[in-house]
C-alpha positions as CSV (number, residue, x, y, z in Angstrom):
1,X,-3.6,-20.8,18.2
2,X,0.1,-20.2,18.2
3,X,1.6,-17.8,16.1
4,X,4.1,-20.7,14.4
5,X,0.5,-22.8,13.6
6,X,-0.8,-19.8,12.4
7,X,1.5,-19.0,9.3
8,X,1.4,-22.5,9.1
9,X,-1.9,-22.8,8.3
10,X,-1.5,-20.5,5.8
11,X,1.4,-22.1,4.0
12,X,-1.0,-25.6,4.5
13,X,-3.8,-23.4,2.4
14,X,-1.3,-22.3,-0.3
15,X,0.0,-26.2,-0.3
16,X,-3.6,-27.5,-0.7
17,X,-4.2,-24.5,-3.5
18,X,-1.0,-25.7,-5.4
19,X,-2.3,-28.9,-5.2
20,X,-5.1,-28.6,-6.9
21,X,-3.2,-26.2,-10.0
22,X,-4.7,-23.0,-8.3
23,X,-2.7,-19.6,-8.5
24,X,-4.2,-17.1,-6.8
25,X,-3.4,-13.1,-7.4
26,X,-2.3,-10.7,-4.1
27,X,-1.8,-7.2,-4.0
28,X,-0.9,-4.4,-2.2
29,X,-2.2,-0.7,-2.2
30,X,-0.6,1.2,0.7
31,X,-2.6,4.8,1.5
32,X,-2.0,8.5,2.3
33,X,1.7,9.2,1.2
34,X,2.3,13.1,1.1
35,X,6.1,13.0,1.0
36,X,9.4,11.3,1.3
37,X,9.3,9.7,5.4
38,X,11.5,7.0,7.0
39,X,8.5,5.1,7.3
40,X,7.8,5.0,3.2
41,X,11.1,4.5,2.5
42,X,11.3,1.4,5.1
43,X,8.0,0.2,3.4
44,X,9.7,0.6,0.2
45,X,13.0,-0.9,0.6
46,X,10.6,-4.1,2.5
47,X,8.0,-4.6,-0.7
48,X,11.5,-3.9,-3.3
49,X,13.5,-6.6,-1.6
50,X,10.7,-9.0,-2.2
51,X,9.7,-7.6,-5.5
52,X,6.0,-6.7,-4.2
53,X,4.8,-4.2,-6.7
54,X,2.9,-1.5,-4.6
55,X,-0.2,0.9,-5.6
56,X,0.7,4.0,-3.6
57,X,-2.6,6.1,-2.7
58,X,-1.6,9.5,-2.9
59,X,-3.4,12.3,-1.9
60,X,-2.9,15.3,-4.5
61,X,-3.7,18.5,-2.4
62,X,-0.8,17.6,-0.1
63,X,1.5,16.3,-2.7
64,X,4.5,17.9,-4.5
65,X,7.4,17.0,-6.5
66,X,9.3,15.7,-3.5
67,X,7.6,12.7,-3.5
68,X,7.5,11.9,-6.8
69,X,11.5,12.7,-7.3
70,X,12.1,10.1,-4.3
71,X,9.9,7.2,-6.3
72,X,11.1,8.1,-9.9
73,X,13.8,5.1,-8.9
74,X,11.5,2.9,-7.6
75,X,10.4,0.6,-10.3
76,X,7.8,-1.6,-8.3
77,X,5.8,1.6,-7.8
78,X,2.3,2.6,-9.4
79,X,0.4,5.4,-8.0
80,X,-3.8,6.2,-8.0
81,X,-5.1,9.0,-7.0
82,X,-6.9,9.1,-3.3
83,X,-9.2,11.7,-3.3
84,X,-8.6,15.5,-3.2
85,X,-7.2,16.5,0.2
86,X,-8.7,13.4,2.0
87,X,-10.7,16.3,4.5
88,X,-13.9,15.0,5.9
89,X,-17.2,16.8,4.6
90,X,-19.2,14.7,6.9
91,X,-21.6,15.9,9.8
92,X,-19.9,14.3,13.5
93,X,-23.1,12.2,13.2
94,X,-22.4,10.2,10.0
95,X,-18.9,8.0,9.4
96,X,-16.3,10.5,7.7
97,X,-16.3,10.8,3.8
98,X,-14.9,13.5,1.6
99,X,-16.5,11.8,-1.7
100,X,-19.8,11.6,-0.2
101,X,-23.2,13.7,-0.9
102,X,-22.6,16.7,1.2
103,X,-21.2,18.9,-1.5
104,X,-22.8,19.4,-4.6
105,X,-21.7,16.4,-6.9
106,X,-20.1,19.3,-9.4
107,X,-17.6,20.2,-6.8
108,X,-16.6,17.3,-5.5
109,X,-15.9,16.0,-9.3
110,X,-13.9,19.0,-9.6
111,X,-11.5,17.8,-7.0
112,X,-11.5,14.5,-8.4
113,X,-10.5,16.2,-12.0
114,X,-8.0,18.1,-10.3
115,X,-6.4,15.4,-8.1
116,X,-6.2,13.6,-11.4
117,X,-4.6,16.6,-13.4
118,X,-2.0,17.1,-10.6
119,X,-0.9,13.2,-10.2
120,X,-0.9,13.2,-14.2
121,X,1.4,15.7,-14.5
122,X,3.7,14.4,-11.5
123,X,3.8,11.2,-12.4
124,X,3.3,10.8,-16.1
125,X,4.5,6.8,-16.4
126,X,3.1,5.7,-13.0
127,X,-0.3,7.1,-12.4
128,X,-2.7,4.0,-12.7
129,X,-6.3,4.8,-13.4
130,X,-7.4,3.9,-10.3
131,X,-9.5,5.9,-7.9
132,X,-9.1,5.3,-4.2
133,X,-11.4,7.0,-1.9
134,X,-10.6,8.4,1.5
135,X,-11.5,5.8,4.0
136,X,-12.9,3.8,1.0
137,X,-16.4,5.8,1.6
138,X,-18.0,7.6,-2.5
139,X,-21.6,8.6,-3.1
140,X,-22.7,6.3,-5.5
141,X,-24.3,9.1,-7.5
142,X,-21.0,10.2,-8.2
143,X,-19.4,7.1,-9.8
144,X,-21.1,8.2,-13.2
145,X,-19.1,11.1,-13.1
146,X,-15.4,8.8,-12.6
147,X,-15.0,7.9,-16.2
148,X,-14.7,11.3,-18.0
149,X,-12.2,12.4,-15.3
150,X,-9.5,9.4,-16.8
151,X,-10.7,6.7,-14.1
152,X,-11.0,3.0,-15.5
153,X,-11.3,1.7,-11.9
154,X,-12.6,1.7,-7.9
155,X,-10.7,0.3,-5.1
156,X,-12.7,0.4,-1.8
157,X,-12.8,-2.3,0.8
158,X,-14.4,-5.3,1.6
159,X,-15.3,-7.5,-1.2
160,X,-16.7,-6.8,-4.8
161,X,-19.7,-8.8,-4.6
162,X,-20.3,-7.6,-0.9
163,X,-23.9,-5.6,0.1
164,X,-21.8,-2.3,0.1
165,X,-20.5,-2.7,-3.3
166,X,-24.0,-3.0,-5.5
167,X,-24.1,0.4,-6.3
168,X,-21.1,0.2,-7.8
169,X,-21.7,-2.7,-9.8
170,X,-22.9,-2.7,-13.5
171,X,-21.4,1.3,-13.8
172,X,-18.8,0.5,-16.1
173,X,-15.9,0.7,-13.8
174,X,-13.7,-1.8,-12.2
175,X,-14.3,-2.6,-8.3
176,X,-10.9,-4.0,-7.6
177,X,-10.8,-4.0,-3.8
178,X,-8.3,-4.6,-0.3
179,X,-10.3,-7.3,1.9
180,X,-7.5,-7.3,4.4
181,X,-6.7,-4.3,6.6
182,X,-3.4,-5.0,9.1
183,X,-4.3,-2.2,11.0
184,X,-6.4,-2.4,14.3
185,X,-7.8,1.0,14.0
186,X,-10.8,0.8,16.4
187,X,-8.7,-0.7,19.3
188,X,-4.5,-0.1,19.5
189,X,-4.3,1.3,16.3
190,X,-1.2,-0.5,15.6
191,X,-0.9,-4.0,14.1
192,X,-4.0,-6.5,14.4
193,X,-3.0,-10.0,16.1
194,X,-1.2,-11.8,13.7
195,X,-3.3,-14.8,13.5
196,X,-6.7,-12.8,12.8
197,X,-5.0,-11.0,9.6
198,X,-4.1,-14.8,8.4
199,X,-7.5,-16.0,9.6
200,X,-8.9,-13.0,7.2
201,X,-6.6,-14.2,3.9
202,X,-7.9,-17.3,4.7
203,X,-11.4,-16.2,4.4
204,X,-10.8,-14.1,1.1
205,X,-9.0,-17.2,-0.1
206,X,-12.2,-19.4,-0.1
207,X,-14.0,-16.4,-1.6
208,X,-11.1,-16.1,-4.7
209,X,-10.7,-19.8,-5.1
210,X,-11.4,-20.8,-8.9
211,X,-13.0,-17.0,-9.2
212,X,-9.8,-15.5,-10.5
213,X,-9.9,-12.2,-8.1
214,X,-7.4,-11.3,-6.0
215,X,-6.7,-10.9,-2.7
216,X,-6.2,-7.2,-1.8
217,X,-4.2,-6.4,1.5
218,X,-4.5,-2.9,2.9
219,X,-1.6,-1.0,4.9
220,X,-1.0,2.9,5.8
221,X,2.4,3.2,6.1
222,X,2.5,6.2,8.1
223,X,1.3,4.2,11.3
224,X,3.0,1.2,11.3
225,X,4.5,-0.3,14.1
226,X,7.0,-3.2,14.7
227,X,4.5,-5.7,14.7
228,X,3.2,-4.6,10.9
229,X,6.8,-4.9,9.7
230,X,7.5,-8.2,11.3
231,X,4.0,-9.4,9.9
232,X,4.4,-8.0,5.9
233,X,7.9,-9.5,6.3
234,X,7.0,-12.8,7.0
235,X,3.7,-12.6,4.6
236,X,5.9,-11.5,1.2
237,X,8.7,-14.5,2.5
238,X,6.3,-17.0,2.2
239,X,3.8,-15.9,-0.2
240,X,6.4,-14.3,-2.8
241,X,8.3,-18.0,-2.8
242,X,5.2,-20.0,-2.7
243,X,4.0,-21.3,-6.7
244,X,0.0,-20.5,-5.7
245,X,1.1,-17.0,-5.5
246,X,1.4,-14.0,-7.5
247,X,2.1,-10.3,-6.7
248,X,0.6,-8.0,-9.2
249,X,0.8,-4.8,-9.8
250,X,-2.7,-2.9,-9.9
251,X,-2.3,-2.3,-14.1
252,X,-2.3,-5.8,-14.5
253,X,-5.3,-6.2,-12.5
254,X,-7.1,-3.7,-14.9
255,X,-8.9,-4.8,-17.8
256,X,-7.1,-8.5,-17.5
């Protein structure tokens, strides 16, 4: 498939949604910011010029009031917390997690309340009560413990009725996840062909149709390359002037 009948397709999809009086919800949660970069400020000034409101995963052990100064003019901002220091307490056997079983549950709860405490007091306005957990990986067991830390809500990956989100389900908290990634991370590690990403909104489209989910999309802003510029670009041209879509910002998504 051509990349021109590609985003065609996808504006055909949003055509046919329009069509038939649908409106379907997209946001953004961008993860790992640390500090002021040319890279965040170029993601900024791309999701600002389009009005995309951002969730900004931020992880608090690395943090400081240099970032938070650099986004106290950037309206379209809201920040959750993403993890502790996003270290791996994994054995090189098992997938990386830092929220996983491998410490006791009190300890890694105390990082949670103090990633929380720290975020709160940097950014008092823009901290949404969203937990985000490094490389979207938590010990169920531990979800009990989200709720007296501040946390109204989960974002992981992959979608909220999915096999890998039933633990989570029925816990009180809200799954709101990203289903699309644009990252190829287990190949170039730059930007996935442009086509698959579409082929994947596509897919989550049929899931959200008449469902009233959203569709999540997933970037790290740190390790973009041109090709994930020139493909968010064109996705927030089309989608942001398109009547079957709506950016929202993740406090909307809460509780609605």
């Amino acid at each position: 498939m051509k990349m021109g009948s590609a985003w065609q397709r996808c504006v055909d999809r949003l055509d046919a949604l329009q069509d038939g009086g649908e409106c379907i919800d997209f946001w953004l949660r961008d993860d790992d910011a640390v500090e002021p970069s040319p890279a965040l400020d170029r993601f900024l000034d791309l999701t600002g010029r389009f009005s995309v409101p951002v969730t900004l995963a931020v992880i608090p052990a690395s943090t400081d009031e240099r970032l938070s100064r650099s986004l106290s003019s950037r309206m379209h901002i809201d920040v959750a917390v993403h993890g502790w220091s996003h270290r791996n307490h994994a054995p090189a056997i098992e997938k990386r997690q830092e929220l996983g079983a491998h410490r006791p549950r009190e300890t890694v709860a105390a990082d949670l309340r103090a990633g929380w405490a720290r975020l709160s007091a940097l950014y008092p306005a823009a901290l949404a009560p969203l937990l985000v957990p490094p490389w979207n990986r938590i010990d169920p067991g531990l979800v009990s413990e989200l709720q007296d830390i501040g946390f109204e809500a989960l974002s992981v990956f992959g979608p909220e009725d999915g096999e890998k989100c039933a633990a989570f389900r029925d816990t009180g908290l809200q799954l709101i996840n990203t289903h699309v990634d644009v990252m190829d991370w287990h190949g170039t590690r730059g930007c996935r062909p442009h086509g698959d990403i579409l082929r994947d909104i596509d897919r989550r489209l049929d899931e959200v149709e008449n469902s009233g989910r959203s569709v999540g999309i997933l970037t790290h802003h740190l390790v973009h390359d041109e090709s994930v510029w020139e493909f968010l670009s064109k996705l927030f041209e089309i989608t942001t002037s398109h009547p079957a879509c709506r950016w929202r910002r993740i406090t909307e998504l809460i509780d609605r």
